[in-house]
Backbone as CSV, one residue per row, in Angstrom:
resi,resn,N_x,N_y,N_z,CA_x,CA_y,CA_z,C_x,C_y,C_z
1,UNK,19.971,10.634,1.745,18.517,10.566,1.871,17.962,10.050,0.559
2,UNK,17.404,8.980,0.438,16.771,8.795,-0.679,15.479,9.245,-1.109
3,UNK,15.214,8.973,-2.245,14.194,9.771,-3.146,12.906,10.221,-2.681
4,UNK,12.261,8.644,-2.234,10.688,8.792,-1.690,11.197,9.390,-0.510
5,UNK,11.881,9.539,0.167,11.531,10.439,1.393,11.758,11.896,1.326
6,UNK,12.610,12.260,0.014,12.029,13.838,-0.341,10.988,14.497,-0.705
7,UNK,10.231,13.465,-1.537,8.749,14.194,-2.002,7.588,14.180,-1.463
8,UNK,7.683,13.698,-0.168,6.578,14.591,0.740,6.531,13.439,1.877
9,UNK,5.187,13.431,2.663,4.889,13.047,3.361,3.674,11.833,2.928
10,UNK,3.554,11.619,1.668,2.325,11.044,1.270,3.683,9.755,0.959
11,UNK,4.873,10.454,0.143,5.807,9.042,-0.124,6.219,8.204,0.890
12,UNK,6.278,9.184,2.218,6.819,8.138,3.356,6.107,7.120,3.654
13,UNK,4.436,7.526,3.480,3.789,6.418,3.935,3.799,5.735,3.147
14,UNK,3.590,5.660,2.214,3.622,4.763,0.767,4.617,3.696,1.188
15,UNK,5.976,4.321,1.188,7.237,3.684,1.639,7.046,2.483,2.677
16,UNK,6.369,2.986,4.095,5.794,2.419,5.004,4.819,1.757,5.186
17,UNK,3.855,1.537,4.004,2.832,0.583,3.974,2.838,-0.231,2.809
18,UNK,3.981,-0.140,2.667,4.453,-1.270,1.202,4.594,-2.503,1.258
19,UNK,4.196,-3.381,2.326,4.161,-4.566,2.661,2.949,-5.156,1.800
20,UNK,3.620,-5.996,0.638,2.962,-6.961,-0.163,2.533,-8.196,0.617
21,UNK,0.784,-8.415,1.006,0.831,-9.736,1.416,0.360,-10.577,0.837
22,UNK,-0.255,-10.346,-0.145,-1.256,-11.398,-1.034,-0.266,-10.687,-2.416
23,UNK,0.402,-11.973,-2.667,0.813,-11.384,-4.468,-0.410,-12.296,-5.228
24,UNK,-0.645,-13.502,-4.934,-1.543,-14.071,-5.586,-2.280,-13.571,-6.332
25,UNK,-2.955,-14.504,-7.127,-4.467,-14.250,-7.798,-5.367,-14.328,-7.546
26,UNK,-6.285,-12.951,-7.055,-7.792,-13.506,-6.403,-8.844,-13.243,-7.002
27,UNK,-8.394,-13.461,-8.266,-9.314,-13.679,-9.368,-10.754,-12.621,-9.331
28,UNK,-10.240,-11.466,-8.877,-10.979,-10.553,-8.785,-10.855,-9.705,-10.541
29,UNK,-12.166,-8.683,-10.863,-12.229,-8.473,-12.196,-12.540,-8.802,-13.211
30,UNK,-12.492,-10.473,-13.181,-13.160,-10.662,-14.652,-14.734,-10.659,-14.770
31,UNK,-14.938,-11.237,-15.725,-16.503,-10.803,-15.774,-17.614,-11.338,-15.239
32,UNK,-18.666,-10.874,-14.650,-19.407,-11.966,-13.927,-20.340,-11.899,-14.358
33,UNK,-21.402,-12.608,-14.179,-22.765,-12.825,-14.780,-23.854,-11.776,-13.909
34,UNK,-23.176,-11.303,-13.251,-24.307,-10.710,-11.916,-25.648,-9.968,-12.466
35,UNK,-25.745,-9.679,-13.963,-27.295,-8.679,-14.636,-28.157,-10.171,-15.034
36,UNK,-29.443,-9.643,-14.605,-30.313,-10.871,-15.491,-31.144,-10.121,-16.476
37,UNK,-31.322,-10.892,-17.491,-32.047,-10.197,-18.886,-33.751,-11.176,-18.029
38,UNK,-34.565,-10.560,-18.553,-35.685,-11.225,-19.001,-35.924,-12.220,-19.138
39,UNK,-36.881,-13.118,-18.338,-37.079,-14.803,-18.841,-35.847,-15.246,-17.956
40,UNK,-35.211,-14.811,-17.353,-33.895,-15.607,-16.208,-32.937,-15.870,-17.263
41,UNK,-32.466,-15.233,-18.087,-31.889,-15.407,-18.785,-30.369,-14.705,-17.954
42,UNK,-28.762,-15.349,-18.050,-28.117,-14.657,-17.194,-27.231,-13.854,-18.503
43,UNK,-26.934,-12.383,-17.723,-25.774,-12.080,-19.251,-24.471,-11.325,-18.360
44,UNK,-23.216,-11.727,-19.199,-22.120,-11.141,-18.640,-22.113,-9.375,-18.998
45,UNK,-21.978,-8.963,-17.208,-22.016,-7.310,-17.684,-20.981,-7.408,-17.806
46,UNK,-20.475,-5.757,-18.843,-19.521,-5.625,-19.104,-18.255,-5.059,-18.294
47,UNK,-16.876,-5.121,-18.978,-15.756,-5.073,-18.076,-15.042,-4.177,-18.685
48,UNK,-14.223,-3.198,-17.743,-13.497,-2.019,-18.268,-12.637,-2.296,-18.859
49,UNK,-11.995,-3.332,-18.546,-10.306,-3.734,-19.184,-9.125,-3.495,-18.268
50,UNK,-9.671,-2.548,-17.176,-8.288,-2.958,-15.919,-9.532,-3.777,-14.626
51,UNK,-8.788,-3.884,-13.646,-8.829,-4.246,-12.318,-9.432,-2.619,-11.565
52,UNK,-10.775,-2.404,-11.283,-11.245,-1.631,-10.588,-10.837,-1.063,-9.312
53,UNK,-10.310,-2.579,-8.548,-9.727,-1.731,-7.205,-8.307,-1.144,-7.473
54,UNK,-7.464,-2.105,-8.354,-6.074,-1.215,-8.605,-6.548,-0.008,-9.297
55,UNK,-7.312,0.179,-10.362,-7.092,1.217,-10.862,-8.029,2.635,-9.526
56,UNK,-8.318,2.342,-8.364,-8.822,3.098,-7.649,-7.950,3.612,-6.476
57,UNK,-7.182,2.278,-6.406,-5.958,2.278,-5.681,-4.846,3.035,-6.006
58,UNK,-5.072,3.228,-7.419,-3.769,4.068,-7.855,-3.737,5.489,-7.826
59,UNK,-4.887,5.828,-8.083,-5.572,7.201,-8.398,-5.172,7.343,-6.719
60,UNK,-5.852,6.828,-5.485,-5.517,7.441,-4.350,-4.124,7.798,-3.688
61,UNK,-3.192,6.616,-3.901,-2.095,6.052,-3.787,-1.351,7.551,-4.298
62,UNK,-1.509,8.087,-5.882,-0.859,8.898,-5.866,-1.665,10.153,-6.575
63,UNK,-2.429,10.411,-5.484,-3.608,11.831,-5.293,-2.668,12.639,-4.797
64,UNK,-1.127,12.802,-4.214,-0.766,14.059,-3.959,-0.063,14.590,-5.385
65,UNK,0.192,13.859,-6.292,1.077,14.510,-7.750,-0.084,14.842,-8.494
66,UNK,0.134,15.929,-9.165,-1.050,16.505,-10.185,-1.022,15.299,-11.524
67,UNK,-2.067,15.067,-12.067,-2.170,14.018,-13.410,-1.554,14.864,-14.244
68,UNK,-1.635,14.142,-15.130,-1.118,14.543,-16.436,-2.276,13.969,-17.341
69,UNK,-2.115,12.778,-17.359,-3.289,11.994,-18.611,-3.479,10.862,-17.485
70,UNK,-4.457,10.262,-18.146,-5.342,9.482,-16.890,-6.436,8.473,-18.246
71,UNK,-6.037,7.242,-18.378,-7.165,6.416,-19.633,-7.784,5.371,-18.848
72,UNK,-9.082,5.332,-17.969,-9.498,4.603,-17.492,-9.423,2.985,-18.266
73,UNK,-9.686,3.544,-19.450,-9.684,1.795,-20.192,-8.948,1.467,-20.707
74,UNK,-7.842,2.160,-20.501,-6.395,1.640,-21.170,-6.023,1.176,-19.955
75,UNK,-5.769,1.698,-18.648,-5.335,1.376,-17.329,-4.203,2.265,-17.137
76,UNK,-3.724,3.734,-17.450,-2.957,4.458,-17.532,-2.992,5.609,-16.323
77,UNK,-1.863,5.748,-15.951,-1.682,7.213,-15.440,-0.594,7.237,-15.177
78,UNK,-0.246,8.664,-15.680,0.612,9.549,-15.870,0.385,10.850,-15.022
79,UNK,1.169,10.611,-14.148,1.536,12.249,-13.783,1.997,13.130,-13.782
80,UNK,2.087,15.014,-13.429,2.550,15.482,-14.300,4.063,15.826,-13.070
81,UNK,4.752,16.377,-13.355,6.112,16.724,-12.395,5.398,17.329,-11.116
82,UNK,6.268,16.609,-9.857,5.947,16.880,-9.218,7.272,17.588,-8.005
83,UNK,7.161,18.808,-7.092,8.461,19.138,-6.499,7.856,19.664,-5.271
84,UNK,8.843,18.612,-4.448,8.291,19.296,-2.939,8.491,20.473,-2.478
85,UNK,7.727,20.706,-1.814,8.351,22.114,-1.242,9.723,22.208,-0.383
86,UNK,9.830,20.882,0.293,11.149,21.108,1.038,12.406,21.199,0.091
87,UNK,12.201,20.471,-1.099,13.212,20.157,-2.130,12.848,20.624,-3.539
88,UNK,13.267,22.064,-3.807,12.192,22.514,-4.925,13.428,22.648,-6.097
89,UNK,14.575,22.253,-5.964,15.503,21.466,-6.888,15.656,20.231,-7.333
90,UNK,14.849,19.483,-6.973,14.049,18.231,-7.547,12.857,17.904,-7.642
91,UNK,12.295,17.434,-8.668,11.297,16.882,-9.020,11.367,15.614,-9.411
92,UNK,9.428,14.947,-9.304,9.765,13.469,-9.758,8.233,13.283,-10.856
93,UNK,8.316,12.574,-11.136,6.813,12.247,-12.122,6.811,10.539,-11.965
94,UNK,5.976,9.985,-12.155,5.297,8.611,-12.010,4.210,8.528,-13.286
95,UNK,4.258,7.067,-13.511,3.933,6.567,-14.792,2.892,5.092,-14.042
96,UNK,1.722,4.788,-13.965,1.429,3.673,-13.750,0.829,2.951,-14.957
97,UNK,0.946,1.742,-15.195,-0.083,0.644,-15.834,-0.608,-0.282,-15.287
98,UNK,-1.957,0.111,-15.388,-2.942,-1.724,-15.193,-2.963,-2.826,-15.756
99,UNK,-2.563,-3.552,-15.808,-2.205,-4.491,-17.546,-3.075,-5.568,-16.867
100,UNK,-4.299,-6.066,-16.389,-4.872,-7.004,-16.315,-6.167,-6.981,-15.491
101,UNK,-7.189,-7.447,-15.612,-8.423,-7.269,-15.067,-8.730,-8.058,-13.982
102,UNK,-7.353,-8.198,-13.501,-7.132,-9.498,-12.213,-6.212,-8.733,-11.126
103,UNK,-7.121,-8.851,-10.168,-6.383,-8.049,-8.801,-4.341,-9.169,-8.528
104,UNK,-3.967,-8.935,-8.952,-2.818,-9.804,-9.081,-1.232,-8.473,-8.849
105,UNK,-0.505,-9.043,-8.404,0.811,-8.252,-8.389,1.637,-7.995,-9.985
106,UNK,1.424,-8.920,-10.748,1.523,-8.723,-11.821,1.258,-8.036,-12.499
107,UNK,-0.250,-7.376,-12.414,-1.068,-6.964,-13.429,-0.771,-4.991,-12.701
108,UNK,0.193,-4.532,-12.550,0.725,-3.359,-12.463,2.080,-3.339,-12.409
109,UNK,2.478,-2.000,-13.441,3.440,-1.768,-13.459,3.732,0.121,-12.757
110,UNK,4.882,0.095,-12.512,4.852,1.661,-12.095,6.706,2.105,-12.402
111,UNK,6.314,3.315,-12.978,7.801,3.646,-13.254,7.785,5.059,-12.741
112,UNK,8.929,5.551,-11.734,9.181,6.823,-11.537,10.155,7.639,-12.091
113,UNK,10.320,8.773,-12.340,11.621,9.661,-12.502,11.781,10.477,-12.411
114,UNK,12.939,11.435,-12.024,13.530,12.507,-11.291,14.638,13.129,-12.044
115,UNK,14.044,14.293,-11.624,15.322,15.493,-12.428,15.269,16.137,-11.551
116,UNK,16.416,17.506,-11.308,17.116,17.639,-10.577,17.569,19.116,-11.484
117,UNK,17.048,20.693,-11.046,17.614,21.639,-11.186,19.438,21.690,-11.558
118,UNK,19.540,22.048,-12.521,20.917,22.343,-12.929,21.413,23.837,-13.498
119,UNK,22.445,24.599,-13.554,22.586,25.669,-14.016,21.723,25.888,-15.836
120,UNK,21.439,24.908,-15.991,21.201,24.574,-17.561,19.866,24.430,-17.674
121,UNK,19.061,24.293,-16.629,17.533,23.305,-16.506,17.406,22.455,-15.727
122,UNK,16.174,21.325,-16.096,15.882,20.345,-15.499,16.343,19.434,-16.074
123,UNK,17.263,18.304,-15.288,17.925,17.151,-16.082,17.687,16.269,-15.238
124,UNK,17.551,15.080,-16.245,17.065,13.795,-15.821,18.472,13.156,-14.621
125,UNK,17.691,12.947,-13.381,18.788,12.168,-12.309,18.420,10.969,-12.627
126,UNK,19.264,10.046,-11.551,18.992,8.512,-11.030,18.218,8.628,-9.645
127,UNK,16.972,7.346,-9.819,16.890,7.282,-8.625,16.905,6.080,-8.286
128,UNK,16.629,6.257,-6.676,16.486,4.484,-6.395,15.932,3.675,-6.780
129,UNK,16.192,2.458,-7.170,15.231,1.234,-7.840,14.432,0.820,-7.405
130,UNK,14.685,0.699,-5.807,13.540,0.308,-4.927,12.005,1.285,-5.058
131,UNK,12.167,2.617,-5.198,11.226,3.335,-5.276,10.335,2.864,-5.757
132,UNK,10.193,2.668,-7.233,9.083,1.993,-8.297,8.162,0.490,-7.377
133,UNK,9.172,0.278,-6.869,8.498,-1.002,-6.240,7.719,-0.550,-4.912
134,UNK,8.403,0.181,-4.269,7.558,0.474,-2.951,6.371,1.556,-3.586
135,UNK,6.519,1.799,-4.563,5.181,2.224,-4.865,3.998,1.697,-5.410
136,UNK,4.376,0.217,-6.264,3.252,-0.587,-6.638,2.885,-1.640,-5.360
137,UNK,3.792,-1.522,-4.764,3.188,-2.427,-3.179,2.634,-1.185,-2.441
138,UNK,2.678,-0.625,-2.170,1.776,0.699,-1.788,0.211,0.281,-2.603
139,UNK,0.205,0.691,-3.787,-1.107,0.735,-4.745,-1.521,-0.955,-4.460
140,UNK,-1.096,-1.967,-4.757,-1.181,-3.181,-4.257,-2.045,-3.803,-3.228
141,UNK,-1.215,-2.770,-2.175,-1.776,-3.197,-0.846,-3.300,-1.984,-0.573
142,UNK,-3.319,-1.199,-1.000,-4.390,-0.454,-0.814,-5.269,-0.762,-1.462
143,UNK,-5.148,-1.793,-3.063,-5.842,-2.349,-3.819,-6.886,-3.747,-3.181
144,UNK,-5.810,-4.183,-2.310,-6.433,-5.070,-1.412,-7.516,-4.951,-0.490
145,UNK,-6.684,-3.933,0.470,-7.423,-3.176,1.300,-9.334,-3.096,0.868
146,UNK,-8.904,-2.244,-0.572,-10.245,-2.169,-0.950,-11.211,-3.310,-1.586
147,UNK,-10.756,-4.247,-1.826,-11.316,-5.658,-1.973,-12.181,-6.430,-1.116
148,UNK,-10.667,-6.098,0.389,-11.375,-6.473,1.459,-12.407,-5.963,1.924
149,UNK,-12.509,-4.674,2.098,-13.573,-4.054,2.456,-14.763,-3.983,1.502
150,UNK,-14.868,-4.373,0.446,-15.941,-4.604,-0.105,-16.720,-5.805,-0.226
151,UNK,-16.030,-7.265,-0.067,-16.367,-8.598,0.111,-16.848,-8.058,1.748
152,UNK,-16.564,-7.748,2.955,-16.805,-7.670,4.169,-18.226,-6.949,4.116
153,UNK,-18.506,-6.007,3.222,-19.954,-5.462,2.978,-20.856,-5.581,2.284
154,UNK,-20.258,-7.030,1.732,-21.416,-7.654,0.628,-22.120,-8.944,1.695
């Protein structure tokens, strides 16, 4: 049984809605002119430094693990250990980065890891490689999701 399908029911779907369809750039995030000053004058409002829908996407994506640290303008989150109840001899924690203010496949990274009850403690296991990935196509695609649905209501 591999990894994401021990830690709950939130990983399966993740797992299952990990279909990347847009890796592209849709040049979503950078800065736009949309405030007007006085006299029609146009000015660029300002920009957080990540990608708004990923970084909203991520926060939901992985709302079942408790945070740890969380830097909106760095583009960070960290969560803190997390252990299912079915499997309470393993745990896993997740690490995301936003690294770009462009809705892009690039511009996230995600790292997971797992330890594993031992007579000694908690020690660091292996997990699957695929995991990390079906989890930024998870955040990805929900990142989209929310793109779409916001161009559709503008």
């Amino acid at each position: 049984m591999t990894a994401y399908v021990r830690i709950g029911r939130s990983a399966v779907m993740i797992a299952l809605t990990a279909t990347l369809v847009g890796c592209g750039t849709l040049g979503i995030g950078k800065k736009s002119d949309s405030s007007t000053r006085s006299g029609g004058e146009r000015a660029i409002a300002p920009a957080n430094g990540v990608n708004s829908f990923l970084w909203r996407a991520t926060l939901e994506t992985l709302n079942f693990m408790p945070l740890d640290q969380v830097d909106p303008f760095g583009g960070v989150v960290i969560t803190d250990w997390y252990a299912d109840p079915a499997a309470p001899n393993e745990r896993l924690r997740a690490t995301a980065y936003i690294l770009d203010q462009n809705l892009r496949a690039d511009a996230l990274k995600v790292s997971v890891f797992k330890q594993v009850r031992g007579a000694g403690g908690w020690n660091d296991a292996p997990i699957d490689a695929d995991t990390a990935r079906q989890v930024e196509n998870a955040i990805l695609t929900r990142a989209r999701q929310l793109y779409i649905a916001t161009v559709d209501n503008a």
